[in-house]
Backbone as CSV, one residue per row, in Angstrom:
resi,resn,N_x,N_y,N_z,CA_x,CA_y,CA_z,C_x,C_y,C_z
1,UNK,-3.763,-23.198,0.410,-3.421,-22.417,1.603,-3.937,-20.994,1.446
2,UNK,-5.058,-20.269,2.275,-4.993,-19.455,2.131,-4.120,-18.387,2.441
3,UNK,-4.494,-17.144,1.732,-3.705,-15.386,2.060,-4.211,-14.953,3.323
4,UNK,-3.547,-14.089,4.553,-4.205,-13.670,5.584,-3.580,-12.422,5.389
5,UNK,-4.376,-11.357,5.136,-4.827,-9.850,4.937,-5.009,-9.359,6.349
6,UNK,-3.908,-8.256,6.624,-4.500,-7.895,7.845,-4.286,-5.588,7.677
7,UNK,-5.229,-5.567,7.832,-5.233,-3.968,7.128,-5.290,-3.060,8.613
8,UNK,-4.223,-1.820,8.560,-3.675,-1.474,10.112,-4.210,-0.184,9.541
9,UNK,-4.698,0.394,8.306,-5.190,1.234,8.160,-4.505,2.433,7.098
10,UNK,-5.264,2.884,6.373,-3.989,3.917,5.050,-3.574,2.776,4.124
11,UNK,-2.419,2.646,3.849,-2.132,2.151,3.050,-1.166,0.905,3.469
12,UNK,-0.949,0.727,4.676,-0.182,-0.335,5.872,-0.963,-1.489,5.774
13,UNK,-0.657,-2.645,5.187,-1.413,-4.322,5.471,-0.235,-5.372,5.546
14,UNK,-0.344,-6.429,6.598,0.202,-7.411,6.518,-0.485,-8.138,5.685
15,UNK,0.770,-8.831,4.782,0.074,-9.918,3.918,0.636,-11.312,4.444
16,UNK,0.213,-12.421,4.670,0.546,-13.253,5.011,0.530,-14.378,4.100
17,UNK,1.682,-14.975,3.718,1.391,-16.271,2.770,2.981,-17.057,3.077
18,UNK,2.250,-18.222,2.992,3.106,-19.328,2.819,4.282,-19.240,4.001
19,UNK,4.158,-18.455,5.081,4.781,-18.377,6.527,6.000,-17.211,6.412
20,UNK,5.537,-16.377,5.228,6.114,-14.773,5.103,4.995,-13.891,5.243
21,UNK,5.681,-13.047,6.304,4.823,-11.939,6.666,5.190,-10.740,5.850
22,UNK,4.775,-9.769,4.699,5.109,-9.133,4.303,4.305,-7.602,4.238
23,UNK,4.441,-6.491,4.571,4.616,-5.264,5.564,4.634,-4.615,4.025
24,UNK,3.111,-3.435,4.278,3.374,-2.508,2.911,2.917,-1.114,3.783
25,UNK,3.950,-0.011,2.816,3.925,1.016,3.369,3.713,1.004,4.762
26,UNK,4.296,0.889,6.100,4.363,0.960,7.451,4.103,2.593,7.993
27,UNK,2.888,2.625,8.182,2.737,4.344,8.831,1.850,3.976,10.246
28,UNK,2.770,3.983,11.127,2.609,3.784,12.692,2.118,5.219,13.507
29,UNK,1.659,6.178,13.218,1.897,7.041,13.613,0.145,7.486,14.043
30,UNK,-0.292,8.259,15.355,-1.289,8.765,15.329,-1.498,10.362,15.073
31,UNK,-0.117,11.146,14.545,-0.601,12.415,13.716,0.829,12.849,12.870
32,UNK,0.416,12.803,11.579,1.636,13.065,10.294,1.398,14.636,10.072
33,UNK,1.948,15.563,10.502,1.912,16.964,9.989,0.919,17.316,10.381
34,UNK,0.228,17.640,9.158,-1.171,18.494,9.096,-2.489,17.246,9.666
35,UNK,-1.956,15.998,9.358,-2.771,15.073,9.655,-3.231,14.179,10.633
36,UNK,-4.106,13.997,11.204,-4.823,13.134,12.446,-5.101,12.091,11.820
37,UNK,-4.964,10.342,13.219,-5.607,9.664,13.072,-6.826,9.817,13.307
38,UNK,-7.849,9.474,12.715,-8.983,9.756,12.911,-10.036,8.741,13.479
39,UNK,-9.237,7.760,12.785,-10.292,5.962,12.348,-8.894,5.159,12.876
40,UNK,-9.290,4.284,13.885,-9.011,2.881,14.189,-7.955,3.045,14.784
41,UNK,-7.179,2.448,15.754,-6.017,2.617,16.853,-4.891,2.564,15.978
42,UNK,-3.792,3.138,16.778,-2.110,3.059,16.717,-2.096,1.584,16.671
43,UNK,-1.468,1.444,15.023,-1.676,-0.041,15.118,-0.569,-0.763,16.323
44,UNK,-0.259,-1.631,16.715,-0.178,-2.592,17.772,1.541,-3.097,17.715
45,UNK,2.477,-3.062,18.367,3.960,-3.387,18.413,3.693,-4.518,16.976
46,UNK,3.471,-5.287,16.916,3.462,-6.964,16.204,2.598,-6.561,15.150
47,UNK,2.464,-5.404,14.607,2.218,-4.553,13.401,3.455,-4.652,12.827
48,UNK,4.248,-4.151,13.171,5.985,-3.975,12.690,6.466,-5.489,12.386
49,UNK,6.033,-6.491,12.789,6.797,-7.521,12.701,6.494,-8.226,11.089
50,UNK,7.596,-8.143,10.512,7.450,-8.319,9.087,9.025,-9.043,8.257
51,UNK,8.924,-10.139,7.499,10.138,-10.495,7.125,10.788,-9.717,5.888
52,UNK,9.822,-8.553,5.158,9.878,-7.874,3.914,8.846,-6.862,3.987
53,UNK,9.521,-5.799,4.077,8.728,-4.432,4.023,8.707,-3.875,2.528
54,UNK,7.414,-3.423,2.154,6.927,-3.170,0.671,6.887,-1.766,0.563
55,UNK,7.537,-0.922,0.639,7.511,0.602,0.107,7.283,0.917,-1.191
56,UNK,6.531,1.765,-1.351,5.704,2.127,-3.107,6.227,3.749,-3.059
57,UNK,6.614,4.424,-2.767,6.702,5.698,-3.096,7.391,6.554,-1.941
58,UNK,8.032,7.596,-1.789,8.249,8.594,-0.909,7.853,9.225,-0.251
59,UNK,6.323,9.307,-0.757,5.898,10.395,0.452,5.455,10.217,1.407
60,UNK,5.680,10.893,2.343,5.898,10.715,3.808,4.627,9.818,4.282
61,UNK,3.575,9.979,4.096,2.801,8.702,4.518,3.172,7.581,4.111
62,UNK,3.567,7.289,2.914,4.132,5.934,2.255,5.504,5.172,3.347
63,UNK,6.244,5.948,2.822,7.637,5.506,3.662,8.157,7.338,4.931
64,UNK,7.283,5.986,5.687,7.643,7.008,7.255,8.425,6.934,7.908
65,UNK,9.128,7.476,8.142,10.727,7.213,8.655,10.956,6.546,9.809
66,UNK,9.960,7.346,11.172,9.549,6.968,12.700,9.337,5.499,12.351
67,UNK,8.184,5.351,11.521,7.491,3.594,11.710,8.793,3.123,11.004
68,UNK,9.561,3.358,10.215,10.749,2.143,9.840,11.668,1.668,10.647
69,UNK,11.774,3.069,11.586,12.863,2.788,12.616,11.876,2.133,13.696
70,UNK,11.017,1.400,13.750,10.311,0.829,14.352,10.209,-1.152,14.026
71,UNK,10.978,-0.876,12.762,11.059,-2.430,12.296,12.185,-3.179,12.938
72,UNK,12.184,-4.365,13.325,13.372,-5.518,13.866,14.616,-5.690,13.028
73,UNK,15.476,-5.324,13.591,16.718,-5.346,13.298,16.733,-6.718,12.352
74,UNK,16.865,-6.603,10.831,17.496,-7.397,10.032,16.180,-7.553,8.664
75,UNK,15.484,-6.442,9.437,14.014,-6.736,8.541,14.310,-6.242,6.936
76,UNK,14.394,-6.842,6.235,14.527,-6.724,4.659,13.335,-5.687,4.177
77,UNK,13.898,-4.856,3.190,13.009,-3.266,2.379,13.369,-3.388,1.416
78,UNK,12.178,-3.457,0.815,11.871,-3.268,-0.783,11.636,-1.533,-0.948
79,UNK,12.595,-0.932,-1.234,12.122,0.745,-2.090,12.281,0.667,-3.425
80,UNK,11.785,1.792,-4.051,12.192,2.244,-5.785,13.310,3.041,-5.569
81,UNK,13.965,2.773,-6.904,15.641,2.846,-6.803,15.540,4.534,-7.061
82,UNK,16.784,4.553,-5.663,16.967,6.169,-6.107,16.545,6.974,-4.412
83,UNK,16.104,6.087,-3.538,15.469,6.006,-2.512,16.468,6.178,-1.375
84,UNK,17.387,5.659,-1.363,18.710,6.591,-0.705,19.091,7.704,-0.914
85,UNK,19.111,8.061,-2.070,19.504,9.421,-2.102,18.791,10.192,-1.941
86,UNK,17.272,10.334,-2.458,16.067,10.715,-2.316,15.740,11.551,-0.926
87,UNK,16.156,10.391,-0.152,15.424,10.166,1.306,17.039,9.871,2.463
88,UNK,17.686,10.920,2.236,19.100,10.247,3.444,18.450,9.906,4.344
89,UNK,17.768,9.997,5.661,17.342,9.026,6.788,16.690,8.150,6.608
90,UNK,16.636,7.812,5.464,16.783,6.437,5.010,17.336,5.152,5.323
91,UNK,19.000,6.260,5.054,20.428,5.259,5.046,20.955,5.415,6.934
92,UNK,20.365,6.183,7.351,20.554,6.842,8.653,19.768,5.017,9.180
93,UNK,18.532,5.548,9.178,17.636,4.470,9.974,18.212,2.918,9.518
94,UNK,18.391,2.752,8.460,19.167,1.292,8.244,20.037,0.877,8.761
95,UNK,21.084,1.920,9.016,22.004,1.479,9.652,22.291,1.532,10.920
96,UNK,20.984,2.205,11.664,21.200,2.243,12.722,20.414,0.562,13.522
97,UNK,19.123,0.242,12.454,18.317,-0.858,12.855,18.733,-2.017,11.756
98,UNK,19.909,-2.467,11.299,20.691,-2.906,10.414,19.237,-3.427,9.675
99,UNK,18.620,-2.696,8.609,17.830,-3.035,7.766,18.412,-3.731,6.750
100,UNK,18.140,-4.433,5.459,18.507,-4.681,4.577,17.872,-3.831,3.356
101,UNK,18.542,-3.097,3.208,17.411,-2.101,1.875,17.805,-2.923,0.502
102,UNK,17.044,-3.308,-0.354,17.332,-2.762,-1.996,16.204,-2.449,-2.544
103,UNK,17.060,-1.536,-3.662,16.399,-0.241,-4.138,16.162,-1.543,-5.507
104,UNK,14.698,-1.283,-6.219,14.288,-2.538,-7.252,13.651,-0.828,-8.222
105,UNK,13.773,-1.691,-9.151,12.715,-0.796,-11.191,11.471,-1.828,-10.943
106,UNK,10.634,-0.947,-12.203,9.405,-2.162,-12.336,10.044,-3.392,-13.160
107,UNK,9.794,-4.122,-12.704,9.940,-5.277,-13.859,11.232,-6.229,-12.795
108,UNK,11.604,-5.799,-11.890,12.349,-6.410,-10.997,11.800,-7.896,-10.145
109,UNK,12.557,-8.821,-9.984,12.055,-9.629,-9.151,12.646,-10.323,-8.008
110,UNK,12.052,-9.970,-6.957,13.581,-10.270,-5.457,12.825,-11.538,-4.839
111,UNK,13.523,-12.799,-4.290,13.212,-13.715,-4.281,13.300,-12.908,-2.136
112,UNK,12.531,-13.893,-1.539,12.513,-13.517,-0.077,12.801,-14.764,0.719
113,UNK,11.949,-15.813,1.188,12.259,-17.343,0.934,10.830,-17.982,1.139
114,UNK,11.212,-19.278,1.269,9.943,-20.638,1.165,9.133,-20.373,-0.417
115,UNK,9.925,-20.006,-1.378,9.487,-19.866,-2.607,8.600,-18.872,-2.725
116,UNK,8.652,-17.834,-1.855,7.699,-16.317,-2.360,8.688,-15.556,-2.662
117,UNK,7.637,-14.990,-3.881,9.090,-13.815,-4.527,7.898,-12.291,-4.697
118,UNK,8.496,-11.114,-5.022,8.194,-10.127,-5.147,8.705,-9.465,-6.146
119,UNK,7.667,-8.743,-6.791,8.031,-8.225,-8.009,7.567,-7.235,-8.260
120,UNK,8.407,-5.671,-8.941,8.116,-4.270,-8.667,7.566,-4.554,-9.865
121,UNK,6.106,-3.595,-9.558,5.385,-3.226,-11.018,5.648,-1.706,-11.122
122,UNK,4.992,-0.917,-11.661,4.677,0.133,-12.154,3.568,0.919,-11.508
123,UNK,3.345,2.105,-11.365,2.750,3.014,-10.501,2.733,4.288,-11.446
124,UNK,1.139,4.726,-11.575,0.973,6.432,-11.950,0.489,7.424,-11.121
125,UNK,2.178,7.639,-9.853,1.844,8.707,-9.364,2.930,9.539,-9.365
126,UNK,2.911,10.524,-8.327,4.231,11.601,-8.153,5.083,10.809,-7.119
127,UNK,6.100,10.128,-7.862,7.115,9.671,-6.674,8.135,10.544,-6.296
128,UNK,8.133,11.640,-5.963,9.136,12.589,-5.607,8.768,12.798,-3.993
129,UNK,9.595,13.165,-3.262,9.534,12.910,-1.778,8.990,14.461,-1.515
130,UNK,9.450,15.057,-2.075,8.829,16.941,-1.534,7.771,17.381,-3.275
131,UNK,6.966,17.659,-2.588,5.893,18.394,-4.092,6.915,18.835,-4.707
132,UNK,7.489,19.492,-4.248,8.734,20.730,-5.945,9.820,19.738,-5.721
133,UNK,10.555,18.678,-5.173,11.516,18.325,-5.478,11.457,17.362,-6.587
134,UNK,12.972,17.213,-6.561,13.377,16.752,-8.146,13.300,15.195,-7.756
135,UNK,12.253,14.799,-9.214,12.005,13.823,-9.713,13.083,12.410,-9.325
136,UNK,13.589,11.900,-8.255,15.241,11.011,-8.220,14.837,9.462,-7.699
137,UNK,13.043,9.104,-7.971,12.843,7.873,-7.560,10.922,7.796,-7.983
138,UNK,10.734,6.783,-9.285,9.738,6.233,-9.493,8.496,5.998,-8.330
139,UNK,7.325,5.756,-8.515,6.780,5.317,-7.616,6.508,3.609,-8.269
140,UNK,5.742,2.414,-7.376,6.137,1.408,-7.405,4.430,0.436,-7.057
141,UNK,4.600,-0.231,-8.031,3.424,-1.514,-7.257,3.594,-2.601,-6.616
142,UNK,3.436,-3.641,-6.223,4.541,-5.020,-6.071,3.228,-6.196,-6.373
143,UNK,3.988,-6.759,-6.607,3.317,-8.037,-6.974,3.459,-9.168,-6.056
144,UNK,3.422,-10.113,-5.120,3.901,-11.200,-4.171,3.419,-12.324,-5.078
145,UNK,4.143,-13.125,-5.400,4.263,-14.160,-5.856,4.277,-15.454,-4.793
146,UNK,3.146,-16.405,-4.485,3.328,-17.213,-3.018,2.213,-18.438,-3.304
147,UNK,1.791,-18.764,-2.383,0.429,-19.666,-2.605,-0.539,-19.148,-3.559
148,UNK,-0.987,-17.500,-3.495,-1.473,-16.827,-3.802,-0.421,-15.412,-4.889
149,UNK,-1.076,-14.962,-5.897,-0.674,-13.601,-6.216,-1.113,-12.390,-5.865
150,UNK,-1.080,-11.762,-5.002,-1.442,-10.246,-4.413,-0.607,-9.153,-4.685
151,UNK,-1.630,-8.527,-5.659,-1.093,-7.755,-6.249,-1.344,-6.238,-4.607
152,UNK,-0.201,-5.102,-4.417,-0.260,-4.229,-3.625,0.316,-2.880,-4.364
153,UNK,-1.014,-2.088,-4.924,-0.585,-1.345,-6.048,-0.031,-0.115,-5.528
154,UNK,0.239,0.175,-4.148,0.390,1.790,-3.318,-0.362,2.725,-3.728
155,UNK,-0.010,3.603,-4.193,-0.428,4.961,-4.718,-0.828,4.544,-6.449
156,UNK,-1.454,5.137,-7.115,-1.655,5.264,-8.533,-2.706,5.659,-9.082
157,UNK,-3.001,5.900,-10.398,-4.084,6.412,-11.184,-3.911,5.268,-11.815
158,UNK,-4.831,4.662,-12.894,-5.964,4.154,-13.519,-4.770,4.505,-14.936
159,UNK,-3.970,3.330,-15.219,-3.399,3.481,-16.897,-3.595,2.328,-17.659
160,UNK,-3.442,2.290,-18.799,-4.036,1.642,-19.795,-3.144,0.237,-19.449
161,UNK,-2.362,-0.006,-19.364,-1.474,-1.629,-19.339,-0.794,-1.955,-18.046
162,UNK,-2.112,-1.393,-16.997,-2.284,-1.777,-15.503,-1.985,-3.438,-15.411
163,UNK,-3.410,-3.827,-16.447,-3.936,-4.783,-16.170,-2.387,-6.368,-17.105
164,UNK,-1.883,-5.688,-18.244,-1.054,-6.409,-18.623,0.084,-6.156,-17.816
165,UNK,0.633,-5.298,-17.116,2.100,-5.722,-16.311,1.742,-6.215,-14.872
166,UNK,0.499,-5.646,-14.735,0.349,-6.559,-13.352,0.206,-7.953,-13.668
167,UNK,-0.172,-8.649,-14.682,-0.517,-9.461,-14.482,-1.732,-10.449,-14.178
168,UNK,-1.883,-12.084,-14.321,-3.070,-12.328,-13.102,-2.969,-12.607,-12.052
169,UNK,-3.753,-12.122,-11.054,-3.263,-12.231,-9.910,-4.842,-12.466,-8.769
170,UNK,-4.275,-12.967,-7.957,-5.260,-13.534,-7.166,-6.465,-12.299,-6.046
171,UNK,-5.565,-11.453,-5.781,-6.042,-11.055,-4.459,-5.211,-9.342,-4.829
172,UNK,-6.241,-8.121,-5.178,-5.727,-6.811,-5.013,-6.114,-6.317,-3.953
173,UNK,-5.036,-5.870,-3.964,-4.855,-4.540,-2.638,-5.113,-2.683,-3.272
174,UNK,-6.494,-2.566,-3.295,-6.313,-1.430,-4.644,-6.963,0.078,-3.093
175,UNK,-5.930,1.235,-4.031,-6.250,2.805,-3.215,-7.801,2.882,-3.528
176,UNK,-8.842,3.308,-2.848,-9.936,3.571,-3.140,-9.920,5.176,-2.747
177,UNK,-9.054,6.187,-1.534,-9.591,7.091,-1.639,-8.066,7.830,-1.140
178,UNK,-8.410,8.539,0.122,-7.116,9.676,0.453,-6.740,9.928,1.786
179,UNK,-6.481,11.380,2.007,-6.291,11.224,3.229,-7.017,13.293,3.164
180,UNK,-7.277,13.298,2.233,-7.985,14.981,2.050,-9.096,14.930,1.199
181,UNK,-9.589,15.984,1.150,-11.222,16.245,0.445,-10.912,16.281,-0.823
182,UNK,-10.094,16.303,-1.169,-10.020,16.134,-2.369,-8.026,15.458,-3.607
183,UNK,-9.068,14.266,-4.774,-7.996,13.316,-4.737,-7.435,14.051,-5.795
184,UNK,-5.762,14.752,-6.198,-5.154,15.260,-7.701,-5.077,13.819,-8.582
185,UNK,-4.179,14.300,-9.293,-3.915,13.246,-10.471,-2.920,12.205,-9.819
186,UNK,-3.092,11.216,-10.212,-2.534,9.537,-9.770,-2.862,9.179,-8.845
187,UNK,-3.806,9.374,-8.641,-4.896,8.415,-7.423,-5.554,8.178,-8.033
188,UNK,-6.310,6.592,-7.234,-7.713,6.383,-7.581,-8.665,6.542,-6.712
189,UNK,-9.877,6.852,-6.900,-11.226,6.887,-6.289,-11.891,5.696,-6.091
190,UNK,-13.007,5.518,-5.558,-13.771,4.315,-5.917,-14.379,3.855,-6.732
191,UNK,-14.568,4.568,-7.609,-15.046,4.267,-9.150,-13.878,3.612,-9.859
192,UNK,-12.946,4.767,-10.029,-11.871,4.120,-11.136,-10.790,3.075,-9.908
193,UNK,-11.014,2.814,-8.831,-10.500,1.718,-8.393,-11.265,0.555,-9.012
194,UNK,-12.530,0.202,-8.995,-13.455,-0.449,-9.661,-13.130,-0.687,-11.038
195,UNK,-13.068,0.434,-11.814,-12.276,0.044,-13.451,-11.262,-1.336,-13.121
196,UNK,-10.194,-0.261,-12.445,-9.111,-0.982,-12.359,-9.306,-2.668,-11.970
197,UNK,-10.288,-2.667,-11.352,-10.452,-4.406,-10.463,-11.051,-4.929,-11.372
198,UNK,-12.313,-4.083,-12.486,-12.506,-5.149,-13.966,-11.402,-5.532,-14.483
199,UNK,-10.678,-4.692,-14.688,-9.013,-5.031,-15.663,-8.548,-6.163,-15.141
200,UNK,-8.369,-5.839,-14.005,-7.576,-7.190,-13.464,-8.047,-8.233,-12.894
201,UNK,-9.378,-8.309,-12.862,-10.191,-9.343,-12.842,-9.822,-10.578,-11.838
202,UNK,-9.129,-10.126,-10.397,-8.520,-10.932,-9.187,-9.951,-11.813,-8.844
203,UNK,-9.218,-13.090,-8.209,-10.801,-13.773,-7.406,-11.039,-12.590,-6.304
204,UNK,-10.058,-11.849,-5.516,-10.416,-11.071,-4.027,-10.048,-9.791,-4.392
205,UNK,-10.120,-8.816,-3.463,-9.908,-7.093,-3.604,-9.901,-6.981,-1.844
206,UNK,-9.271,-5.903,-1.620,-9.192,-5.460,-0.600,-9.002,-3.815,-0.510
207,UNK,-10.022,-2.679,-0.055,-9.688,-1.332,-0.487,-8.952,-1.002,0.859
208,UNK,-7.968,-0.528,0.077,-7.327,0.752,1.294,-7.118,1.868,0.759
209,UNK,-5.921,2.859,1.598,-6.253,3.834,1.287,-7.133,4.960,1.742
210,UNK,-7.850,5.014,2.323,-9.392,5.471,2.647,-9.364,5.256,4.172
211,UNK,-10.094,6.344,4.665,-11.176,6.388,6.058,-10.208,6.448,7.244
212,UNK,-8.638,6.912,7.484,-7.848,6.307,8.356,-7.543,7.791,9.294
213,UNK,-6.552,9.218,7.872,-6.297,10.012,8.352,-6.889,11.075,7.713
214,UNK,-6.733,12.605,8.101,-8.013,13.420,7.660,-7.341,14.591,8.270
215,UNK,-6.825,15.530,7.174,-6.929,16.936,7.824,-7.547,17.871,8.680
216,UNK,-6.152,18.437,9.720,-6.846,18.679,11.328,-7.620,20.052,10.957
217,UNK,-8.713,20.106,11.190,-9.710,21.165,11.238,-10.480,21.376,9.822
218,UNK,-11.047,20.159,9.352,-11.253,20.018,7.906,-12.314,18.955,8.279
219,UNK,-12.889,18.620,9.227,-13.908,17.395,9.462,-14.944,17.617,8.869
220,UNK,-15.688,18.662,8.880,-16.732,19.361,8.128,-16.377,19.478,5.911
221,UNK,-15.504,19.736,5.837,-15.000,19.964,4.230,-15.210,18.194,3.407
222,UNK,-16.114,18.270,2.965,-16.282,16.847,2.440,-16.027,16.031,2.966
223,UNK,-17.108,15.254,4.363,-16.806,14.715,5.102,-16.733,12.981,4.428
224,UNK,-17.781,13.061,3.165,-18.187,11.800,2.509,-16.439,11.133,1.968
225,UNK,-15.967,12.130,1.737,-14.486,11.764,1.182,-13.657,10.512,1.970
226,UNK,-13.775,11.018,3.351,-12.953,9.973,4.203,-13.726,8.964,4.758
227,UNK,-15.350,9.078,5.058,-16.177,7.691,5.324,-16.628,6.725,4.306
228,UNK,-16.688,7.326,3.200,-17.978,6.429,2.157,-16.936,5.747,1.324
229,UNK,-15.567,6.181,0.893,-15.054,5.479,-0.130,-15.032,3.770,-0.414
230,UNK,-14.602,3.358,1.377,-14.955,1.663,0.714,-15.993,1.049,0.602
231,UNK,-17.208,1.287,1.182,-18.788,0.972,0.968,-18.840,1.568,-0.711
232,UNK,-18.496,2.833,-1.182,-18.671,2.949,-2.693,-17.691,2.009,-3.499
233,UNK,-16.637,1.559,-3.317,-15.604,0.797,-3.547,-16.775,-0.544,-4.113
234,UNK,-17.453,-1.044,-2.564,-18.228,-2.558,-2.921,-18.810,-2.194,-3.954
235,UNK,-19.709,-0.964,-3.833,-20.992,-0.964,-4.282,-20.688,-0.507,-6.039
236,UNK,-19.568,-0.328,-6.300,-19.385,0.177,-8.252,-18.588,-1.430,-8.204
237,UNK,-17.807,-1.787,-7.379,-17.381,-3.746,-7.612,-18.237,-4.307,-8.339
238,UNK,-19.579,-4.428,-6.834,-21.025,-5.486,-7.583,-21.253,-5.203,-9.018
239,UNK,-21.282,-3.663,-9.683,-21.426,-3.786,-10.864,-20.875,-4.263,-12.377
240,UNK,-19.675,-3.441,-11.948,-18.389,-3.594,-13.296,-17.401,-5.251,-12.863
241,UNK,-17.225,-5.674,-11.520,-16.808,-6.900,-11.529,-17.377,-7.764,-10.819
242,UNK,-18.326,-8.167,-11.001,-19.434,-9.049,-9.961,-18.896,-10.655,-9.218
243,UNK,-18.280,-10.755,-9.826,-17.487,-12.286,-9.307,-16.401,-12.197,-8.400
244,UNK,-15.790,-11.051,-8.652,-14.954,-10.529,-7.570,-15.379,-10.351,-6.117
245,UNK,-14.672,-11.285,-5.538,-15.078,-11.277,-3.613,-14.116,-9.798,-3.124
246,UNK,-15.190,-8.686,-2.734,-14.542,-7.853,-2.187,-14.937,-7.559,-0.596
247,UNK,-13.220,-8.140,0.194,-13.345,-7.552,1.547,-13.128,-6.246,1.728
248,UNK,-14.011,-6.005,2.919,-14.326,-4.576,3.660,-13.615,-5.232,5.434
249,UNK,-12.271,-5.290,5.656,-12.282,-5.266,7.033,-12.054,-3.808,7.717
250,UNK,-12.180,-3.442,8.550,-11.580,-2.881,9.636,-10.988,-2.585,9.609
251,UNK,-10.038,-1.307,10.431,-8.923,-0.869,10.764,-8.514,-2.428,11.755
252,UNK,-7.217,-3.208,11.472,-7.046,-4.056,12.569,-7.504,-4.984,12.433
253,UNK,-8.295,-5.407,11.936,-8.803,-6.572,11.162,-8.532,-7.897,10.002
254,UNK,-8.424,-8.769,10.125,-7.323,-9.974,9.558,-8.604,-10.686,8.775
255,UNK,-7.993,-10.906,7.534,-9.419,-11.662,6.635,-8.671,-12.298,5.917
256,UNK,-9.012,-13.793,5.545,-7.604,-14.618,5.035,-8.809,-14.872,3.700
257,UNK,-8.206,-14.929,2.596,-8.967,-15.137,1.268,-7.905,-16.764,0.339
258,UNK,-9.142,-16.949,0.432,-8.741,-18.903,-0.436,-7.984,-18.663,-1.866
C-alpha cells in the first residue's frame, strides 16, 4: 500500500497511510508577523482535516495557534512535553475545539489506530517558544509507524545518532531550507539535509521547509535562499544518496511513494 504525501507548504504535509491522515506542523496562514506567503495558495479547508496532528517545536510557524483552532473538534495532538505551559493558548484552543493534546519525550510511542503508531524522536533545535524565553519544552521528530515508516524530522541540525534513533525508515520528510536569508544553528540546508538522507538511507525523501514564506521587504536579500533550496536538495541527493527516490512536489501537491 502505498504513502500519499501531500505538502501545503513550510513545514505542513499530510501524510497518508493505511486510512490515517496525519497533519505536521499546521501553518494555515497567508502572513505570520514579519512574514508573507509568497509561494503557493492558503492551503484549502480539507488541509485541516487530520486524525493526528504532528507538532515538532514552538515556534510560531511550527505550532500556530489560528491554524489549530482551525482543526475538527476531537482531532488528536501530538506536542513535546511542557507545551501547555510553554504555550497557554494552547490549553485555551483545546478546549475550546475539544482537541485531544498529549504532551510525548523522544523515545515515546502513541498508538493512533488501524495499527499506525507514532513515535517522538529527537530534534537539534531551539525549542523554546520566544528567542530569550526559558527553555520549558524540547523540540521533536516523529516517526509514523504504518504500511510505510516516515520519518517527519520538523526543525533540526545534522547530529551524529540522527541516523540510529531514527531508525530505518521508508520515506523522509527532511528541512532543506527557511523562511529568511539566512539559516542559525539547528537547521538544515540542502547540503547537510543530503548528509542527513545518506545516514538514513530511506527508499523516498521529500524536502520541505523551503520556498513558501519570506521576509516582507527582503525579496531582493538572498533571493537564491527561498527558490533554489529543493532543486539543490535533488541535486547534492543524486550524489551522496543516489538510490534514494527524491520527490520535488508543489505547494498542494499529493505524491504517494510505494
Amino acid at each position: 500500500m502505498p504513502v500519499d504525501i501531500t505538502w501545503w507548504g513550510h513545514a505542513t504535509c499530510t501524510v497518508e497511510d493505511s486510512g490515517v491522515r496525519l497533519l505536521t506542523d499546521p501553518l494555515f496562514a497567508g502572513r505570520l508577523a514579519h512574514l508573507r506567503r509568497r509561494r503557493g495558495a492558503v492551503p484549502p479547508p480539507e488541509a485541516a482535516e487530520a486524525d493526528v496532528v504532528l507538532v515538532s517545536h514552538l515556534h510560531a510557524d511550527h505550532m500556530h495557534l489560528p491554524s489549530l483552532a482551525r482543526l475538527a473538534p476531537g482531532t488528536r495532538l501530538l506536542v513535546p512535553h511542557g507545551a501547555r505551559r510553554a504555550v497557554p493558548g494552547l490549553a485555551r484552543i483545546a478546549g475550546r475545539r475539544e482537541l485531544a493534546v498529549t504532551e510525548v519525550v523522544p523515545g515515546q510511542e502513541v498508538c493512533v489506530r488501524g495499527g499506525v503508531r507514532v513515535r517522538a524522536v529527537s530534534a537539534r533545535h531551539d525549542g523554546r517558544r520566544l528567542p530569550f524565553g526559558p527553555h520549558l519544552s524540547p523540540a521533536l521528530g516523529y516517526v509514523v509507524h504504518g504500511a510505510a515508516d516516515t520519518y517527519f524530522a520538523g526543525d533540526t541540525g545534522l547530529f551524529p545518532a540522527m541516523a540510529e534513533e531514527v531508525g530505518p525508515v521508508d520515506v523522509a520528510l527532511l528541512p532543506v531550507g527557511g523562511w529568511g536569508p539566512y539559516l542559525g544553528p539547528g537547521h538544515l540546508d540542502a547540503a547537510r539535509a543530503a548528509d542527513a538522507l545518506a545516514a538514513l538511507a530511506p527508499a523516498a525523501a521529500v524536502p520541505v521547509h523551503y520556498g513558501t514564506y519570506w521576509p516582507i521587504g527582503m525579496d531582493a536579500v538572498r533571493p537564491h535562499e527561498f527558490h533554489a533550496p529543493g532543486e539543490e536538495f535533488v541535486r547534492h541527493a543524486a550524489r551522496l544518496a543516489p538510490k534514494v527516490a527524491v520527490r520535488l512536489p508543489g505547494h498542494g501537491e499529493r505524491v504517494s511513494v510505494p
